[in-house]
C-alpha positions in Angstrom: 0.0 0.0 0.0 1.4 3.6 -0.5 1.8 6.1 2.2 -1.4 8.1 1.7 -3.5 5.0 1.6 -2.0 3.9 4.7 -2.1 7.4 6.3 -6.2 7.3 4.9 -6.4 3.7 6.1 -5.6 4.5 9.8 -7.4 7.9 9.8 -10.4 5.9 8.7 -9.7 3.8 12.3 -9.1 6.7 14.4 -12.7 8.3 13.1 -14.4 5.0 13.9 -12.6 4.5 17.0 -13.9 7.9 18.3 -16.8 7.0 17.0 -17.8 5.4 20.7 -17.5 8.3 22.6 -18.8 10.6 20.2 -22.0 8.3 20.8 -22.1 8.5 24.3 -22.2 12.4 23.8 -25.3 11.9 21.2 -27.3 9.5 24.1 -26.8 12.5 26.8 -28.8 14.8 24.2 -31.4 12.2 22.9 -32.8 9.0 23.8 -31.0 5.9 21.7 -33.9 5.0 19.7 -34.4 8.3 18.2 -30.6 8.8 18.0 -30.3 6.0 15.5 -33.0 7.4 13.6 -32.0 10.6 13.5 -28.3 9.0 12.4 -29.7 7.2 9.5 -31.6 10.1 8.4 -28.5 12.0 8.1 -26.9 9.1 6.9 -28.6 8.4 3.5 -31.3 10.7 3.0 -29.6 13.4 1.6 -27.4 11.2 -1.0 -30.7 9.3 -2.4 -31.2 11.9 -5.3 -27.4 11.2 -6.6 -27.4 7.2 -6.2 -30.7 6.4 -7.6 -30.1 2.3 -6.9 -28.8 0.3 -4.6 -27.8 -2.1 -7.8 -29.2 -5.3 -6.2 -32.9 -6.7 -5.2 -34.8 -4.9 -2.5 -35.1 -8.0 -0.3 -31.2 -7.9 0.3 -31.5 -4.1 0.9 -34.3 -4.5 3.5 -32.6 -7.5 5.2 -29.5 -5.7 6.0 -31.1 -2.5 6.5 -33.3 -4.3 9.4 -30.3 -6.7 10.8 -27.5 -3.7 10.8 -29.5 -0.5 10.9 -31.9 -1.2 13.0 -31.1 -4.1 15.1 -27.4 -3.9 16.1 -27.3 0.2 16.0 -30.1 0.3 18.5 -28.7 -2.4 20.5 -25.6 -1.2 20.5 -27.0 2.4 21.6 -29.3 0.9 24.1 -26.3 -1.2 25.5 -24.1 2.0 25.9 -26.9 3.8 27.6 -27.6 1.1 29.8 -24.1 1.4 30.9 -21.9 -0.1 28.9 -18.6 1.6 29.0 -17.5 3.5 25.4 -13.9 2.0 25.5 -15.0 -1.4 26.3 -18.2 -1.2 23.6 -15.6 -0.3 20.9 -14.0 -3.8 21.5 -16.9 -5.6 22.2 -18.6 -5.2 18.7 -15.0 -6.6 17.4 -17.2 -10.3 18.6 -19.2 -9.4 15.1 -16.3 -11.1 13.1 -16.5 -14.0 15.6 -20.1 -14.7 15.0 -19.4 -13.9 11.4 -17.1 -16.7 10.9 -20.3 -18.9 12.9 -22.6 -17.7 10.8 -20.7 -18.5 7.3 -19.9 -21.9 8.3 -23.8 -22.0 9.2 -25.3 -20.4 6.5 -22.5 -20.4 3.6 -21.0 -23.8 4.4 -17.4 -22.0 4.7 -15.9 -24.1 7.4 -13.2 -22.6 9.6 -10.1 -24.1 9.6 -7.7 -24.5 12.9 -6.1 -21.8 12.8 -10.1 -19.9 12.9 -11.1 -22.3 15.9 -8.1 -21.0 17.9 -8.7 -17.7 17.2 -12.7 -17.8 17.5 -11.6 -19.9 21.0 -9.0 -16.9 22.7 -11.5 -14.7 21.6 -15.0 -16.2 23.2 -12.7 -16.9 26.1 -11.8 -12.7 26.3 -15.4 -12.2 26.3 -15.8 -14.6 28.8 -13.3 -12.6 31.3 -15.2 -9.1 30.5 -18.7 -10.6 30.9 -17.4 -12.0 34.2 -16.1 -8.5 35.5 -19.2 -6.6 33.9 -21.3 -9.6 35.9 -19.2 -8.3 39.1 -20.2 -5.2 38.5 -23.8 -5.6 38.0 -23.4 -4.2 34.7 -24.3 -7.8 32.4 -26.9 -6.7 30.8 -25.3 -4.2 28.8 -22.9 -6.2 28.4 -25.4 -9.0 26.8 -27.4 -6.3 24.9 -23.3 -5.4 23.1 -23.1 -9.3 22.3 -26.4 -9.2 20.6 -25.3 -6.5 18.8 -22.6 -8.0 17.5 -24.2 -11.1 16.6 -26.4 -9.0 14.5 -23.4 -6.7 12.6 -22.3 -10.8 11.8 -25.4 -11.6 10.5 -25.7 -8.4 8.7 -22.0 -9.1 6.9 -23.5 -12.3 5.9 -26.3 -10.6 4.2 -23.7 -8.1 2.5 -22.0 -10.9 0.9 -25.3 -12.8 -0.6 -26.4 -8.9 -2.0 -22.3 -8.7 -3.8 -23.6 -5.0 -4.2 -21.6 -4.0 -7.4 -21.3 -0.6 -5.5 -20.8 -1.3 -2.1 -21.5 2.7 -1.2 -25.1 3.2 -3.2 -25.7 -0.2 -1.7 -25.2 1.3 2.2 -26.5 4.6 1.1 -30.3 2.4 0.3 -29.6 0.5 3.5 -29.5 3.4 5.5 -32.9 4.3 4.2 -34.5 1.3 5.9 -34.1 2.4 9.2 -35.7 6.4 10.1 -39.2 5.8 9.7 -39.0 2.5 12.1 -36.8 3.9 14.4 -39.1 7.3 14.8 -42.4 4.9 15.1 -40.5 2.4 17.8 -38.9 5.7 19.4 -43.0 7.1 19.5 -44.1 3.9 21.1 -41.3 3.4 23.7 -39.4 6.5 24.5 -42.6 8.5 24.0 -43.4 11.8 23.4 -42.5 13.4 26.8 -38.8 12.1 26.0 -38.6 13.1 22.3 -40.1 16.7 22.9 -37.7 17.0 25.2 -34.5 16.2 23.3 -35.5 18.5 20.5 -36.5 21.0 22.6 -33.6 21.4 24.6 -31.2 20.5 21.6 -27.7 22.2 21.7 -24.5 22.0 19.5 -23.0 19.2 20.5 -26.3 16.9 20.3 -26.2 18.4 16.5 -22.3 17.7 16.3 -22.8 13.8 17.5 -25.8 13.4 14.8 -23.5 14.9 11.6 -20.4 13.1 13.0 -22.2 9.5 13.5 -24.1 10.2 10.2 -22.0 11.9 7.9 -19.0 11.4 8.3 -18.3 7.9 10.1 -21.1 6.5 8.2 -20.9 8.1 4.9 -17.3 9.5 4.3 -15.3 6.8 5.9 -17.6 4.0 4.2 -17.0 5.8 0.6 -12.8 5.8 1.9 -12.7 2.1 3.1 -14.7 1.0 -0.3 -11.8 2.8 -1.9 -9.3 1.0 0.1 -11.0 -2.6 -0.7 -11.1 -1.6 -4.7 -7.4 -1.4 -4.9 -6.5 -3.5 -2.4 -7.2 -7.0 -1.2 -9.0 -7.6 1.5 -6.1 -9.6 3.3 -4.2 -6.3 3.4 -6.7 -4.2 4.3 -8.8 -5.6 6.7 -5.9 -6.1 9.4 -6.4 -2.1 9.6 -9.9 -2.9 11.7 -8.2 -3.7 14.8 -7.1 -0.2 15.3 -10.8 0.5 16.2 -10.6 -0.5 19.5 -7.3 0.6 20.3 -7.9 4.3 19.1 -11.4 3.8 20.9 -9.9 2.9 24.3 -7.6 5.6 23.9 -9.8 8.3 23.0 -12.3 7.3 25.8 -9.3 7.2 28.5 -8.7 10.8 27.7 -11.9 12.4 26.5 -14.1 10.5 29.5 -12.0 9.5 31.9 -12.6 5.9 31.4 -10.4 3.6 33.3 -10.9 -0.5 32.3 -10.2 -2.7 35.4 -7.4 -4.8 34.8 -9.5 -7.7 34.0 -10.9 -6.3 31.2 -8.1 -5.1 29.8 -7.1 -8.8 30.0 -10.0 -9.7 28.4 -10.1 -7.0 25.6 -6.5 -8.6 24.8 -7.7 -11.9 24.5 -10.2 -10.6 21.8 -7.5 -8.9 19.9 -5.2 -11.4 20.2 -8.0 -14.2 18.8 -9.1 -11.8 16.1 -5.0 -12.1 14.6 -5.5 -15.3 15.0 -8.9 -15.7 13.2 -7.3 -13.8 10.5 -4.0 -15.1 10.2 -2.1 -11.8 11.0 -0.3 -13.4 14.1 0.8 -16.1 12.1 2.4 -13.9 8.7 4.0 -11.4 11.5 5.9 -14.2 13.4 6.7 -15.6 10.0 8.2 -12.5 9.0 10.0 -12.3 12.0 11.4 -15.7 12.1 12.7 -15.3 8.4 14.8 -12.7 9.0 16.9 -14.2 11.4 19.8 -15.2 10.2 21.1 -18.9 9.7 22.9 -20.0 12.1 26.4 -21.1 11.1 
């Protein structure tokens, strides 16, 4: 990869890495349901009149739209409010490639190979450790609610695949659709009208900051940048980048929130790392590189 895609390729990271705390500013100035509506909205809404297909049949469009946009964003959202840590949510939802690996081998016959099951092992077994310590701290729902959400973003990449949108971005762009009008009816029915009167009412800046960040530009710009990446690119080389997320979103919710993971989680959050190398074989070409430059012994 050159420089400036590499450069791009970790600025893409760092936006979706902050991307956690910047939603936990958006769900102090509006209740989650209508926050992921309101994302959405943003999201797709104004990009409809220049992509005028999504390039592949509406059923795959409305599946993915339901799984990802409204499923795991609300749960995700509703898991965060309910006190799930923004650091520790941004390494959670790394479990989607976990259940995505289930769900091919399920649904796409794709069976994992042992390198796969190690990695899918150290991995359940780091979620294990933080779903222990979030059990301590009576926190375990939230922590469940983040699993489910994940589960779903796995389901959702399994959708992506069947679609094989010939342009991934008008295909997101018509996914993103799916979800405002739901969200505003199921925000009506549960948040109610007392709590959505009052978000509006009392909007400020940084409510409107967390909507254009979430919706524009994680959503929209860095999706359009990492579609780039995978045209010219393989996957192989580019994917690897995703396990910056959680890094650059425990970092940037130590210092913007003050968040301070117990040492067991940090244990655990390594674990999930660690297994997600192994799951994609990173570990494996880095000690191989390592190894092969040692020189022979005489």
């Amino acid at each position: 990869m050159s420089l400036r895609h590499v450069l791009l390729a970790i600025l893409i990271m760092a936006i979706w890495g902050f991307n956690f705390v910047v939603i936990r500013f958006g769900l102090d100035a509006f209740p989650p349901l209508l926050f992921n509506g309101l994302r959405f909205t943003v999201a797709s809404l104004p990009f409809l009149l220049f992509l005028h297909s999504p390039g592949v049949p509406w059923r795959w469009v409305l599946g993915t739209g339901l799984v990802l946009g409204i499923m795991k964003f609300s749960l995700l959202f509703l898991a965060m409010n309910n006190g799930l840590p923004a650091g520790l949510a941004s390494v959670v939802m790394q479990a989607q490639a976990l259940f995505s690996v289930v769900f091919a081998a399920l649904l796409l016959s794709e069976r994992p190979g042992p390198l796969q099951w190690a990695g899918l092992s150290i991995a359940a077994l780091g979620l294990g450790v933080i779903g222990i310590d979030m059990g301590l701290e009576a926190s375990f729902v939230a922590f469940a609610i983040a699993i489910c959400a994940a589960a779903c973003w796995g389901f959702a990449n399994i959708l992506t695949r069947k679609a094989a949108a010939p342009n991934p971005l008008a295909f997101m762009v018509w996914v993103g659709a799916v979800p405002p009008l739901p969200m505003f009816a199921l925000s009506w029915i549960f948040e109610g009208e007392a709590q959505i009167t009052a978000a509006l009412g009392s909007l400020d800046l940084r409510g409107i900051l967390s909507v254009l960040y979430i919706g524009l530009l994680s959503t929209t710009a860095c999706f359009a940048a990492w579609s780039l990446l995978l045209r010219q690119y393989s996957a192989s080389l580019v994917a690897p980048f995703t396990l910056l997320v959680p890094v650059f979103g425990l970092a940037s919710a130590g210092l913007v929130l003050g968040e301070t993971p117990s040492a067991l989680k940090f244990a655990g959050a390594g674990l999930i790392l660690l297994g997600l190398m192994v799951n994609a074989g990173l570990l494996r070409r880095l000690l191989g590189r390592l190894f092969a430059r040692r020189p022979a012994v005489a």
